[in-house]
N, C-alpha and C positions, 0 to 999 in steps of 0.2 A: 504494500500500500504506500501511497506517497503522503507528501508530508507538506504544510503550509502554515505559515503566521497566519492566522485570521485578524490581527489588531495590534497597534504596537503604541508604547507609551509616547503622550503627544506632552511631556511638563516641560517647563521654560526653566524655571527653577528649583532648586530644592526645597525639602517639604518635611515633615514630623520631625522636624530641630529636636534632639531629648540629649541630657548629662547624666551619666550616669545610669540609665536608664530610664531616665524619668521626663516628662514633660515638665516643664516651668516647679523644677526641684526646689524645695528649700533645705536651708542644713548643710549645703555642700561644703567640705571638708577642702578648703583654698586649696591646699595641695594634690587635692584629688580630683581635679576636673579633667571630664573624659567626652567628648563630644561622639555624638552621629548625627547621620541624617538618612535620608531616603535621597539619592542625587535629582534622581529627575531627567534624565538623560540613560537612555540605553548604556553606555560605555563611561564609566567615569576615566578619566586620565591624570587629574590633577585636581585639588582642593585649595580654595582659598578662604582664609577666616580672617573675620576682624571683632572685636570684642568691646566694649567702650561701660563705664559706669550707666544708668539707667536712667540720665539726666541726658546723654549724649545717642544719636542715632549712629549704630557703630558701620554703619554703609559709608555715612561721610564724615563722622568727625572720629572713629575708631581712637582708641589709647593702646588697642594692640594689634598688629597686622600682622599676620604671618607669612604673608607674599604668597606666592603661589610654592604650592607645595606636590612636583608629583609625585602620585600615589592613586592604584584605586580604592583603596581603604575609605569605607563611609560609616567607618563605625570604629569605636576604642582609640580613638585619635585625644592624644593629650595635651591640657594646655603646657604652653612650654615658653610662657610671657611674662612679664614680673608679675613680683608676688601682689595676689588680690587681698584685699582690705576684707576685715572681718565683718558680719553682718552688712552684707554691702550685695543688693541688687545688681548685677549685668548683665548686657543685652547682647546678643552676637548675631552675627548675619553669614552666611557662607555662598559661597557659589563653587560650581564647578565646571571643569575641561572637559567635552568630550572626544571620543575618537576621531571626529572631525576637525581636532584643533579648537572649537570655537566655545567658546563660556557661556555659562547661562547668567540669567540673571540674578543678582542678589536676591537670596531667599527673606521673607519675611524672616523680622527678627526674632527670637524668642530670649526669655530673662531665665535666669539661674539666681538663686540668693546663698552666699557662701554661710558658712558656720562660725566657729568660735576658736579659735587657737591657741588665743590668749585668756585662758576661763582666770578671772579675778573673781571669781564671786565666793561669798562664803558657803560653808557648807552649814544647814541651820535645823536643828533638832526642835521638838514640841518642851512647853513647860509648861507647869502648872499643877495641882495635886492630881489632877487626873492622869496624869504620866507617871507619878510613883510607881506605876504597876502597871503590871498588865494581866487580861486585855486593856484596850485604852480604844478612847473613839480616836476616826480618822481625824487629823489635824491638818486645820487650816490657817496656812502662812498668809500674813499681808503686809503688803505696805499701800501707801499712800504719795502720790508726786504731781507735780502738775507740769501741764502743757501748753507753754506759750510759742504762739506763729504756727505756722500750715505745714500741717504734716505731708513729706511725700512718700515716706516711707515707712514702715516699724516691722520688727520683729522680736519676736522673746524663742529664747531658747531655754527651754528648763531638765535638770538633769535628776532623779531621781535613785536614792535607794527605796524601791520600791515602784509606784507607778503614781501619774498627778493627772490632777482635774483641773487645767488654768483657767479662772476667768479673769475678763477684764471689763470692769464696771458691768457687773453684773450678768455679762454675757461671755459662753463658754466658749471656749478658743480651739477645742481640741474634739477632735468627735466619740470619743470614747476617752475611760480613765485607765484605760492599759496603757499606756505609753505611759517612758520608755521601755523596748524591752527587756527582759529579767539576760542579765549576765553573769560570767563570773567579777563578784565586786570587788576582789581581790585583783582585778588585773584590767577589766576594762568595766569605767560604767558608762553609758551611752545618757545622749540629751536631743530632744528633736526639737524642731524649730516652726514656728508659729507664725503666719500674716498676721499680726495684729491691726495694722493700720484703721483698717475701719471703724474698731472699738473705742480709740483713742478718743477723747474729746476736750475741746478747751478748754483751761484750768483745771481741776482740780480732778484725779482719775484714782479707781482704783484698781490693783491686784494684787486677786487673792488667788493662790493654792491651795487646794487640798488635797493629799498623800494617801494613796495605798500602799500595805504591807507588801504584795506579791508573795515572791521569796528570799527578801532582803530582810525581812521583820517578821518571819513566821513564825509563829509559838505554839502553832497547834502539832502536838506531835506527829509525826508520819514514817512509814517504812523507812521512807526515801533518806532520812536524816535532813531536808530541808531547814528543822528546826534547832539542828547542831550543826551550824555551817563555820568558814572561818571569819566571814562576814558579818555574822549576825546579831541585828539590833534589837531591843524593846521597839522601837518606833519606827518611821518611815524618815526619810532625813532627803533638805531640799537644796538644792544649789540653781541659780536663775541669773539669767542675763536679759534684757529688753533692752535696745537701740533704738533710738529715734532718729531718723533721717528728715530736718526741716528744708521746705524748699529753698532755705536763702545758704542752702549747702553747712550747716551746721550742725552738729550731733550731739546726743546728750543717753548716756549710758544708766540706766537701774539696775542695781544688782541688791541681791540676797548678804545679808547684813546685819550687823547687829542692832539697828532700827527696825529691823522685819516684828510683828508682833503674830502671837497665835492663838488660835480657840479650839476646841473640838467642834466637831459637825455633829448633825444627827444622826448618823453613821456611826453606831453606837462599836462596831468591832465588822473587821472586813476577815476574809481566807480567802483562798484561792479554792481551796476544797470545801469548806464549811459553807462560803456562803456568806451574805450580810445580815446582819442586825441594826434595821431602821427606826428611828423614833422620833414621828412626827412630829410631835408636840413639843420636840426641841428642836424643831427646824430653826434653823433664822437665815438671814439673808446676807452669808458670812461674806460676800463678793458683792453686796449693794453700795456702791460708793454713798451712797448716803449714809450708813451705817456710821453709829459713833462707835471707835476702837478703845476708846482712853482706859479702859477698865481690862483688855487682852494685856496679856502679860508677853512681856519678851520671849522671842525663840532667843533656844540658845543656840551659839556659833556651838560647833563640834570639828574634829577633824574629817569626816564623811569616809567615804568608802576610801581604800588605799588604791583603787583600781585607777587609770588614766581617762581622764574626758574624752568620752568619741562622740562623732557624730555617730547617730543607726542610718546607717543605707538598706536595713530591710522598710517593707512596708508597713505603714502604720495600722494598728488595729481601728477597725471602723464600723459600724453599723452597715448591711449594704441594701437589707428588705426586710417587711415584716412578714409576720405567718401569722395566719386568723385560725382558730382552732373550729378543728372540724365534725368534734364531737366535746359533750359536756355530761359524765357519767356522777354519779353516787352512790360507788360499791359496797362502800360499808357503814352506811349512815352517819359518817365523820367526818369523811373527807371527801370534794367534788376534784374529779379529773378530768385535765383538760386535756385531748389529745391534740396535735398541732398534724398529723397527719404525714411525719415526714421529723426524719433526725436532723437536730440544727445542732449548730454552737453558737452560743451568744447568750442572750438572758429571756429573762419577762419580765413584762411591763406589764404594772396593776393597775386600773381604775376600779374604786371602791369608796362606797357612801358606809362610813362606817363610825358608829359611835366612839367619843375620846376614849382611848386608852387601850379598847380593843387589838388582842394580838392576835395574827395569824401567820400560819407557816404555808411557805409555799416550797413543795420539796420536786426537787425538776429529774427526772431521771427517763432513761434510754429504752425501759419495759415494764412491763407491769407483773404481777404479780399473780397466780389463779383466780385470788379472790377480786381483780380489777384493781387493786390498790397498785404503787409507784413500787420498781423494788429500788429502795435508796439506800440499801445495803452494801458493804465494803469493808475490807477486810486490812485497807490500808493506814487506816487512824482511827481512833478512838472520839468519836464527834461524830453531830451530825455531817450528811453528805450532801452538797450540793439542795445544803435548804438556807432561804432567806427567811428572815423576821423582821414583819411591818405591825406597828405599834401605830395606830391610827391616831391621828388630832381634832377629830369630829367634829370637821370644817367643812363638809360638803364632801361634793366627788372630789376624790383625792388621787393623785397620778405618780405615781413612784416606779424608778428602774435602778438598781443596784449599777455602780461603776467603776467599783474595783475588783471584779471577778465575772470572769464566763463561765457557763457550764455548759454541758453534751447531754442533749436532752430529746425529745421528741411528747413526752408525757410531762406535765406539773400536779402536781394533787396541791389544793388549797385544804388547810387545816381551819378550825376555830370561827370559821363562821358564820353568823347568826341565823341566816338564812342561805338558801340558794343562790348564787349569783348570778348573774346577766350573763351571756356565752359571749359577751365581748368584754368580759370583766376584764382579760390574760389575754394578751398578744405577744408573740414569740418575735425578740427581735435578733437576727441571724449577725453575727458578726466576726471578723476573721481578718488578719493581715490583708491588707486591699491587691495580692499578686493580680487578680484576671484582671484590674484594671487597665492596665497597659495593654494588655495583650489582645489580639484579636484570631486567636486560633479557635477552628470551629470543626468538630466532625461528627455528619450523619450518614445516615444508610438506610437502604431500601430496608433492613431486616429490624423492626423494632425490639427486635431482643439486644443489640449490638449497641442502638443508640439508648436503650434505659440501663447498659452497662455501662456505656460512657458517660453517664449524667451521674451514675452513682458514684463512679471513680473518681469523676470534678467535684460530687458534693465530700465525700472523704477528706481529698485533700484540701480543700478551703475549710472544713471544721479543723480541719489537723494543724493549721497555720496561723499561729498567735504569740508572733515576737521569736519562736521556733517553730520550725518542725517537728509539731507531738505527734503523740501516736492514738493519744486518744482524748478530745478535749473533754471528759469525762472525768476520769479514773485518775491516770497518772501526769496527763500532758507533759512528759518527758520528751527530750529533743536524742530518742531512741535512734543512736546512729546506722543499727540492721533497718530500722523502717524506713529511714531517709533514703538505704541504697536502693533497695529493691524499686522506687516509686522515684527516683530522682528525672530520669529519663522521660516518663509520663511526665512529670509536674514541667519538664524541659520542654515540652511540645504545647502544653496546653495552655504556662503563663509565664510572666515577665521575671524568671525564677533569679536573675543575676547578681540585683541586689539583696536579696534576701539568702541568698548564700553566703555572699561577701561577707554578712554579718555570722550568719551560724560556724561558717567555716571558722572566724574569729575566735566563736565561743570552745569547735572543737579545740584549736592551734591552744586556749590559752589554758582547756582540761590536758593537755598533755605533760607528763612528766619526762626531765630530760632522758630517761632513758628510752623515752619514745612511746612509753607504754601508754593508751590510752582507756577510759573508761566506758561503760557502757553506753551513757549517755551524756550530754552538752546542751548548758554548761551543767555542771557537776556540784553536788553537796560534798565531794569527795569519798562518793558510793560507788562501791563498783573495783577498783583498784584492786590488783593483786595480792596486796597487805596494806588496803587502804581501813582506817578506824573507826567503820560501822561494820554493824554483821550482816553484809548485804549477802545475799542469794545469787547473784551471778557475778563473777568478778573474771579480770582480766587475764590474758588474751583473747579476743572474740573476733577474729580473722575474717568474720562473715559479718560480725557488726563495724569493726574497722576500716572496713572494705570500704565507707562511705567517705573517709578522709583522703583516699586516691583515686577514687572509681567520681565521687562529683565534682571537683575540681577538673580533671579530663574529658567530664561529659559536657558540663556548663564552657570549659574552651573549643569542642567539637558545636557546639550549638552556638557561641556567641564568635570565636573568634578571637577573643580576649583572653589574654595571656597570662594578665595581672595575678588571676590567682595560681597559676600553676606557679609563676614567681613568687608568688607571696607564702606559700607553702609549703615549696618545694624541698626546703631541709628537713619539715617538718614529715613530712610523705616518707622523706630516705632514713629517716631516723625511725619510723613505725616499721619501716618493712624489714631494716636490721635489726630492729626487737625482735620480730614475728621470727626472723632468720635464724637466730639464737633458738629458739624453741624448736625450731625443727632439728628431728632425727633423721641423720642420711635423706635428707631434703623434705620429710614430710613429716605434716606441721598438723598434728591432734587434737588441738587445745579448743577448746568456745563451741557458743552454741552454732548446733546445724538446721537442717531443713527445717524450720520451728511451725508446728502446729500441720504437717500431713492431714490427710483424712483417718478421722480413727486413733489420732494421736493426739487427740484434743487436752487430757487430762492423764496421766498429772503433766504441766505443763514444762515439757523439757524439750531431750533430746530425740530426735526421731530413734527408730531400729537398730540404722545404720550408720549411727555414730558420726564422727564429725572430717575423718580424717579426710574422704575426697572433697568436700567443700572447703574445706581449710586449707587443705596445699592446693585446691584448683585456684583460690584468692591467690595463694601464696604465691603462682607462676603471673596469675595475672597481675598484679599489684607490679612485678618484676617487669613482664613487660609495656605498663606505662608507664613506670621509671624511667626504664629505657627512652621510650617514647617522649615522654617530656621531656629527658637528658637533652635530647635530640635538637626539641623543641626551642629549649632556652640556652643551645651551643655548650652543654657540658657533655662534649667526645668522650671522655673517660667516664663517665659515669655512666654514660648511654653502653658503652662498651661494659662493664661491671655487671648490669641489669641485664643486658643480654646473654651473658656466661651464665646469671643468676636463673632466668629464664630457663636455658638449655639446660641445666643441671636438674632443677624440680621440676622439669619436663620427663627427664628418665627415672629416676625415682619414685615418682606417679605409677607410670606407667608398669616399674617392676616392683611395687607393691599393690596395685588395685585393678591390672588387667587380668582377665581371665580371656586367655587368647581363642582356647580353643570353645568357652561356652559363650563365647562375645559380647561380656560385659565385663564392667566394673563393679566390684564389689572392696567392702572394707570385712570381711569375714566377720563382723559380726550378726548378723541376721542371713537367713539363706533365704529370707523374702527377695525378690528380684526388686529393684528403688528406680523408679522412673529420673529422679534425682541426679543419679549416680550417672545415670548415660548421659541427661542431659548437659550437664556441667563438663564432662568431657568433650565432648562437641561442640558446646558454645565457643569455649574456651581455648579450642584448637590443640587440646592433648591428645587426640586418639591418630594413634598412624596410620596412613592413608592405607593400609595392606589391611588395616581390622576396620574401617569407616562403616563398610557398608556390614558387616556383620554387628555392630553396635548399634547402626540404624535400628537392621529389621527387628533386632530383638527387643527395643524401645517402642518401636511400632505396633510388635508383636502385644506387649506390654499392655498399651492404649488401647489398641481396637479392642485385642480380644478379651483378655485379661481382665481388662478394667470397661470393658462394653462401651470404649469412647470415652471411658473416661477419665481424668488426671489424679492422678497417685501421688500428690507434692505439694511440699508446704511452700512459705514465702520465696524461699532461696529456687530451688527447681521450676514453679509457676511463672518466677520471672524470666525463665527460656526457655522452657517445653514447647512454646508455640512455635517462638523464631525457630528453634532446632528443626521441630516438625516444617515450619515452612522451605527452610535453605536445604533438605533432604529431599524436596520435591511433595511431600505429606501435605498440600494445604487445605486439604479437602477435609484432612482427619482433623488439623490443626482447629478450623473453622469448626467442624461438629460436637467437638472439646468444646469450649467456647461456647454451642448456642444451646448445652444440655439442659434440660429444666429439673435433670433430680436431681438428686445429690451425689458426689461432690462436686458445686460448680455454682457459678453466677447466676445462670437461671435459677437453680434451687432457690436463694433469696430470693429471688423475685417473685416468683414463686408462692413463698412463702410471706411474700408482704413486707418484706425489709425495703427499705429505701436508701440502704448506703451501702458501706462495705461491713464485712463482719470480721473480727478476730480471728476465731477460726470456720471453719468449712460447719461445722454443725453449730445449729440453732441455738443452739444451747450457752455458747460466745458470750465470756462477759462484755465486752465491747460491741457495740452494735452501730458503731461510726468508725471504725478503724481503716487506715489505708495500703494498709500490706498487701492485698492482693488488688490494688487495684497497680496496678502492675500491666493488666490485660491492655490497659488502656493506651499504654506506648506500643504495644503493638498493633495498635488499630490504625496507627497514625505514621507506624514505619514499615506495614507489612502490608495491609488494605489498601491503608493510599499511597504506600509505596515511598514515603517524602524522609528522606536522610542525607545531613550535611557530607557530599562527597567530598569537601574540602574545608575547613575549621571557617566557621561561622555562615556558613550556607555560600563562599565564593563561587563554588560548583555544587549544585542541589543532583543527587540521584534521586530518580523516580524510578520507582523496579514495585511497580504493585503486585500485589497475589491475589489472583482471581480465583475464588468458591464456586465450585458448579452450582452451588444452592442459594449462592446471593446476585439479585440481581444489579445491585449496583452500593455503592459507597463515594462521599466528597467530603473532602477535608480541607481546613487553608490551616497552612502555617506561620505564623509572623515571625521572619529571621532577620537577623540585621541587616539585609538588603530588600524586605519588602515582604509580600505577602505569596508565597509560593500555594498556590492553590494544585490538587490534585482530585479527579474524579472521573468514574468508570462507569458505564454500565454496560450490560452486554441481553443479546435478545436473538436468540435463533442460532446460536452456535459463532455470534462476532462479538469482538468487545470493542466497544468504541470509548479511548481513551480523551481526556481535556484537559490542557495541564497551564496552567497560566508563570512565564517564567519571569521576576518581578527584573528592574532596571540593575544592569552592574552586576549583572552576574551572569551564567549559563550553567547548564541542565544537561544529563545523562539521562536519558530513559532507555530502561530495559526492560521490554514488554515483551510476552509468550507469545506463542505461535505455536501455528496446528501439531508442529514436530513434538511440543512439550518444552523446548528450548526457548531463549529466548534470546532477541534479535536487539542490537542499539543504535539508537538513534539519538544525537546531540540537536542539541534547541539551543535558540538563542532567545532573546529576550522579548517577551508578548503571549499571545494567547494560542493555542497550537491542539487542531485535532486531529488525532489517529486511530484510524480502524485494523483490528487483529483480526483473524479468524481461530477463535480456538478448539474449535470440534474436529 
């Protein structure tokens, strides 16, 4: 069949100006400005940038020009101009060359607002008897200052042990009270940054904070040792900066001091697991600039965390929709439950006409129980779970939403009262680090079992996304380093994932200990550790949960391009894998948890059968060769060379401890059950020798069809390659019918069964009922159906190689890469598939599409919109 552009991009200029990753960013770190764009021109050949304060238009009066710079690079481009002024709006304009020689026009400009470098501010603790002890209400910081001449600009950046509520004259600045995110506060504490401008008003203004615990100040005991940390306060503790930028070019700085005064809120005691305790009746209007202070007592100055001021480059936590409940029960004459019809993270919101003094519990949890009741049961602390306490002021209708905690809920049962309530009493308000905002990757399909797997793998991950990657905004919201890997990929494809690694990566880099050794999860109570001083239940080395400290760093540079962090890291990567190295015997490596949660292995929850050792040394080769690979990348020859002898080495070793040549698998001689697992990982990983390949196929194949009737035998670690394996072996048909089963074990099953997310494990039974572990399927919808994978780091060259199901009739995805939106989609009808593949500007495409032979044929695209018919019967 032949081939044609049918449309080609017509822009004069460049377009989606972003820093960092972000559109018109605040908080940027002066030293860390990173420009892209979208060029606007088929062929970029050269970039030109000019930059100017946000007083000047930087097309004609620029304060930095960088000249023409060739390159086709339209993305991770650094500034490299003097140094920028703290809290300080500017604006930049780009254009660029194309293959024609000829420039486009100046793009529209776009503004960045830089961060803090020079933090002067104090760090400022609560007083007052209500601080003797604890618990203690949330405390709110204030000061008082005034505003003379025309504002043209303001910002406040505020840094927190724990998390803050800014307002300013009365009105909140922040859209949630999670911010900033929880760190190690031993080594870095993070502060984001605010437009205030609009709030500001003449003369006389006020701002006030109020502080949550997180896990800087948590007291409520827990497995985790949160509450013995080496950071740990009685109170929530504040440090703040606010800039004012007047139009007659003059400035004038507020900071946290020892004139700041404080009060408690009515926010009687916040948790992260427990829940808030509200009371109304002590509401006041602690951020009303009208308010008299004279009677708040001094914050005191303290030293504040020891950790270093960053800015967060993840996304901020935010409100993004509500959920109206779609049933209103009373199971047990006590208590009315609210179902929302669908697992969120975020809170509820009360409206209630309720007599003063009046308390009620509102307990939020994931299922219910036989008798209809909440199960808000947990095994991890001693307290309640994920229940609030509203103490009514018996003022009318009353509106209340907790702001220093989320939870992982789909059901709320109201306690205590007096009557039945109104079905619009509870509204579910869904909240989550804001990643899909950036992003615009989209994938559907003719088969709707495919697309309500793909809605549940996206709702997974945005519950699981708040300041870390948790694992379950429920139970533990730990930043579970095995959860991160298996789902990095997916979360790669579907959101603006760059900067919100930036930071977790941070958190992992600053749980490392110098001998490389890492813990379970990031950042760390300092749980987990090999002889770390809690009695934690799994400890270190965990080679399959470690995997996420070289395996997303590698993934996020194959998808963005961006080298920064393989840089930023890269000791850190070589110093975990010569830990790992250490522990291996004659190249294989035993240690940490494996396949976690198979079918059937649900309880007690450990280690699969078949023990750990082909998973752990298959990390072990692969870890070796992206060391290598990255050696490569960042021009260290000797090390690249090291990695690769490292590779070759636990390549034979593997193989002459785990082949079984003549019954064509791998096995670890512990269980003589055959482990879909075991083959998989082989295969993915390029350890089986081309002379055993196809006998480790069939008998994986064997495994699936028949064995298991279609169906998959594997926990997180195997789930996350049985498909690819099945599809790059020619199996896409089996791969696909895996995938669309409706019993158990499999996606459909939940679905099935009424779940609306992902589950813990394969049976219902899962304490987690919003976890993201196996949504895992979901990167391969997006790199196997629609066939869309960066053939060269950051999408310079996009491969498109779809796999076509005889039983689906079609699938379309767009992927947003840092050269534009690479869209891919198929349908076929009478034995031809008719392919559509739109290639975005500044860059070009491989497609490699089947044909009648079974093979398949390539064809190169250049940039535009391009249809192809195959015949595959």
């Amino acid at each position: 069949m032949g081939r044609a552009p049918v449309g080609m991009a017509t822009e004069t200029a460049p377009r989606r100006l972003r820093v960092g990753g972000y559109e018109e960013p605040l908080g940027v770190d002066p030293g860390d400005v990173v420009f892209a764009w979208l060029p606007g021109v088929t062929a970029q050949t050269a970039y030109h940038l000019r930059l100017a304060p946000a007083d000047s238009d930087p097309r004609t009066d620029p304060a930095w020009d960088s000249g023409p710079v060739t390159s086709d690079d339209n993305a991770n481009i650094p500034y490299v101009g003097p140094r920028l002024d703290d809290h300080t709006r500017y604006r930049w304009t780009v254009r660029v060359r194309d293959d024609g020689g000829d420039w486009t026009a100046w793009s529209n400009s776009a503004s960045f607002v830089t961060g803090v470098t020079e933090w002067s501010a104090s760090w400022l603790a609560p007083s007052g008897p209500e601080y003797e002890s604890v618990p203690a209400p949330a405390p709110a910081f204030r000061t008082e200052f005034s505003v003379e001449g025309s504002v043209r600009d303001a910002h406040l950046s505020v840094s927190v042990g724990g998390t803050a509520d800014p307002h300013l004259n009365g009105t909140p600045v922040a859209e949630s009270g999670l911010d900033p995110a929880e760190s190690d506060y031993e080594e870095r504490v993070l502060y984001t940054t605010y437009d205030v401008a609009d709030a500001l008003r003449e003369g006389e203004n006020a701002l006030a904070v109020a502080c949550g615990r997180e896990r800087y100040a948590m007291t409520v005991a827990n497995e985790w040792a949160w509450h013995d940390t080496p950071w740990q306060r009685p109170h929530p503790e504040l440090s703040a900066v606010l800039t004012i930028a007047y139009e007659d070019g003059t400035r004038e700085t507020v900071i946290t001091d020892s004139s700041w005064r404080v009060a408690p809120t009515a926010t009687r005691f916040d948790s992260l697991y427990t829940g808030e305790c509200y009371d109304a009746r002590e509401a006041a209007a602690w951020s009303d600039p009208t308010l008299d202070i004279a009677d708040w007592p001094a914050a005191r100055t303290v030293d504040g965390p020891a950790g270093t001021v960053t800015a967060q480059t993840a996304q901020r936590v935010a409100p993004v929709r509500e959920v109206e409940p779609v049933s209103l029960t009373d199971p047990d004459g006590g208590g009315y439950v609210f179902d929302f019809g669908e697992q969120v993270a975020g809170w509820v919101r009360l409206a209630v006409d309720l007599p003063a003094g009046t308390e009620i519990e509102v307990a939020q949890a994931e299922t219910l129980a036989a008798d209809g009741t909440v199960v808000d049961e947990q095994d991890h602390l001693d307290a309640p779970f994920q229940t609030d306490t509203y103490i009514a002021a018996g003022e009318g209708t009353e509106t209340w939403e907790p702001r220093f905690t989320y939870k992982g809920f789909r059901y709320a049962e109201v306690r205590g009262l007096p009557e039945r309530p109104a079905e619009d009493a509870l509204t579910a308000v869904v909240a989550h680090s804001t990643i899909e905002a950036e992003s615009k990757s989209a994938f559907d399909a003719t088969a709707e079992r495919l697309t309500e797997i793909h809605d549940r793998a996206r709702r997974a991950l945005l519950s699981n996304h708040h300041g870390v990657p948790t694992d379950t905004p429920a139970y533990e919201k730990h930043g579970w380093t095995g959860d991160v890997q298996v789902t990095a990929s997916t979360a790669l494809y579907n959101f603006e994932m760059q900067p919100f690694y930036e930071k977790w990566l941070g958190d992992v880099a600053d749980a490392q200990r110098e001998s490389g050794e890492l813990p379970p999860f990031a950042p760390t109570s300092d749980w987990g550790y090999s002889d770390g001083p809690h009695d934690a239940v799994i400890r270190a080395p965990n080679p399959a949960w470690d995997a996420a400290y070289v395996l997303v760093p590698w993934w996020t540079y194959r998808h963005t391009g961006d080298e920064s962090l393989l840089a930023a890291h890269y000791d850190g990567m070589c110093a975990l894998v010569d830990y790992l190295a250490d522990y291996a015997e004659d190249g294989i490596l035993s240690e940490g948890l494996g396949d976690w949660f198979p079918p059937g292995h649900g309880e007690p929850r450990w280690n699969p059968p078949e023990g750990t050792g082909i998973t752990s040394t298959g990390y072990l080769y692969r870890f070796a060769e992206v060391l290598g690979d990255t050696a490569g990348v960042l021009g260290r020859s000797r090390d690249q060379d090291a990695y690769q002898a490292m590779a070759t080495r636990v390549r034979e070793s593997f193989n002459d401890a785990f082949l079984n040549a003549e019954a064509g698998v791998y096995a670890t001689g512990e269980t003589d059950e055959y482990r879909q697992t075991s083959a998989a990982f082989a295969l993915e990983f390029g350890l089986v020798p081309d002379a055993h390949r196809g006998a480790i196929v069939d008998r994986l194949v064997e495994s699936v069809r028949h064995d298991h009737d279609a169906h998959l035998d594997t926990g997180i670690l195997g789930t996350r390659y049985l498909l690819s394996v099945l599809c790059d072996a020619g199996y896409t048909d089996l791969a696909y019918e895996v995938v669309t089963q409706s019993d158990y074990p499999g996606w459909g099953y939940w679905i099935e069964s009424g779940e609306t997310s992902m589950l813990e494990t394969w049976e219902l039974s899962a304490r987690s009922h919003n976890h993201h572990m196996f949504g895992s399927v979901d990167g391969w919808f997006f790199e196997y159906l629609a066939g869309v994978k960066p053939a060269k780091p950051g999408y310079e060259t996009v491969e498109l190689s779809p796999h076509v199901p005889t039983d689906l009739r079609g699938v379309s995805a767009t992927v947003d890469t840092p050269r534009g939106l690479v869209e891919s989609s198929w349908e076929q009808d009478d034995g031809a598939v008719t392919f559509e593949f739109e290639v975005p500007d500044n860059t070009t495409a491989v497609a490699h599409l089947p044909d009648e032979s079974g093979d398949r044929d390539t064809v190169s695209l250049t940039p535009g919109s391009w249809e192809l018919t195959r015949r595959v019967d």
